[in-house]
N, C-alpha and C positions, 0 to 999 in steps of 0.2 A: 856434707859440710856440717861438724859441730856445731853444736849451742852458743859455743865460746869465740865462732868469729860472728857473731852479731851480738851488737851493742845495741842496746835499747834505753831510752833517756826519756821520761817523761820531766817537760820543763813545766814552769809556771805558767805558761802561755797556751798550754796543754797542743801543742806539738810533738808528733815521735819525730827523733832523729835514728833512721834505722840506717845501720852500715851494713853492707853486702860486700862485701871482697870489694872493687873498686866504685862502684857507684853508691855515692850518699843520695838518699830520697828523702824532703819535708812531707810528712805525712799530717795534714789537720785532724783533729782527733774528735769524736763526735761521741754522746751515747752510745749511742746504735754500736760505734766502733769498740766502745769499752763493754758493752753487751755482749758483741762477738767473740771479745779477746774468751770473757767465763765460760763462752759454750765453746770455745776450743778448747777450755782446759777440762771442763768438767768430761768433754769426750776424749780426752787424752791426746789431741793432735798434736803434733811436736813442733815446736816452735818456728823451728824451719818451712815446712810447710805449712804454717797459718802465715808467717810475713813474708813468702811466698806468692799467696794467694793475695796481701795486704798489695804487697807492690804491681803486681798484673793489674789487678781493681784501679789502682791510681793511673798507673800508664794509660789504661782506657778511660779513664775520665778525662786524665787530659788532651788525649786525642779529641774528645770530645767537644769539650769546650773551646779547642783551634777551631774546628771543623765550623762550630755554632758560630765564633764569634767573628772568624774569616766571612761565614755568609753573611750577617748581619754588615758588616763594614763594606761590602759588594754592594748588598742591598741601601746601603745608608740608610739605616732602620737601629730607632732609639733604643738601649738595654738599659735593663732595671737590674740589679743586684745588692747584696750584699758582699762588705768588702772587710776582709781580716778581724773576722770574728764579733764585728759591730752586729746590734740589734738592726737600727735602722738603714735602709737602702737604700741606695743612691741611682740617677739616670743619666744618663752619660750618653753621648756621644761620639762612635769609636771610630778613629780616623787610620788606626796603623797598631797592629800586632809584629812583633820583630824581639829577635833574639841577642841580651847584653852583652857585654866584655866577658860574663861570667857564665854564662849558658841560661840565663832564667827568659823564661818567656815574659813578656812585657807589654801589656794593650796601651796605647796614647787614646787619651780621650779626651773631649771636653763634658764635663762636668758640669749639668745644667739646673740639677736641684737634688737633695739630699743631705745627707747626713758628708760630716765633711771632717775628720781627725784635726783637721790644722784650724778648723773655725772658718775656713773661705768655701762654701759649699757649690760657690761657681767660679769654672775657670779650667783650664787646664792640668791634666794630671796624669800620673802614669801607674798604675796597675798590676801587678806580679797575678800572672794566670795563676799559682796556686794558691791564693788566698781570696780568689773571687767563688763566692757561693751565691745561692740559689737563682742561677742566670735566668732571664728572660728575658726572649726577643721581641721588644713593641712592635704594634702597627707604624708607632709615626717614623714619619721619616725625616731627613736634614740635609740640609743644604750644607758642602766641607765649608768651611770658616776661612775666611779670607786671612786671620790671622795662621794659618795653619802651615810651621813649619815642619817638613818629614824631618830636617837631616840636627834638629832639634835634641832626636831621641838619641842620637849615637849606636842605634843599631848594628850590631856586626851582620845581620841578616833580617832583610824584612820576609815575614811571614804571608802575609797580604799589606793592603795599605786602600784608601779609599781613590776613585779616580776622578782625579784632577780636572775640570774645564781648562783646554789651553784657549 
């Protein structure tokens, strides 16, 4: 495959958008990742082959992060993270990971302290798996929310979801 069917787009928001023959992947962009791009070029690897290697790395991160955040929602056990690109991180409590209209993965959670884009830093919210970084799984744990509706999220497919007292 040529140089010329991949498009590479760095925006303001410092997002690649990398195009592969049919599949478009949101790649978050790190140092680290702008570090690797110069030691691909200064060793000559061909483009192809370093966002090659780019896209594998992300598919298993997000395998990842299903895997974490589905135990965590089993366990009913609190996450701390940070969320799209923010300094400070927020703790949430995650009720249902499930896939949208559009194919994006999608955690529901209630929001119990932290930093908060809209200024409400408790409450209910919802999540794009690829813009959550530096997860971690707490000790504590929670009780689901009486206010908690599943069919809320419009999921085309739930991933896991937390289980219900009937």
């Amino acid at each position: 495959m040529s140089i010329k069917n991949y498009i590479l787009k760095i925006t303001e928001f410092s997002v690649f958008l990398v195009w592969m023959v049919r599949d478009i992947v949101y790649l978050p962009v790190s140092l680290e990742f702008v570090i690797e791009v110069g030691k691909a070029k200064e060793e000559n690897e061909s483009l192809e082959n370093f966002l090659r290697k780019v896209v594998e790395n992300y598919k298993r991160r997000k395998e990842y992060l299903k895997d974490k955040l589905c135990d965590a929602i089993m366990e009913k056990r609190q996450l701390r993270f940070r969320y799209d690109f923010q300094e400070n991180s927020r703790i949430v409590e995650p009720h249902i990971l499930g896939v949208d209209y559009n194919g994006n993965i999608k955690l529901g959670a209630y929001q119990i302290e932290g930093y908060s884009k809209s200024g409400v830093p408790e409450g209910w919210k919802i999540f794009f798996l690829d813009k959550i970084e530096c997860l971690e799984v707490l000790d504590k744990t929670f009780e689901v929310r009486e206010d908690y509706n599943p069919s809320g999220y419009n999921f085309v497919r739930d991933i896991c979801e937390v289980e219900m007292l009937k």
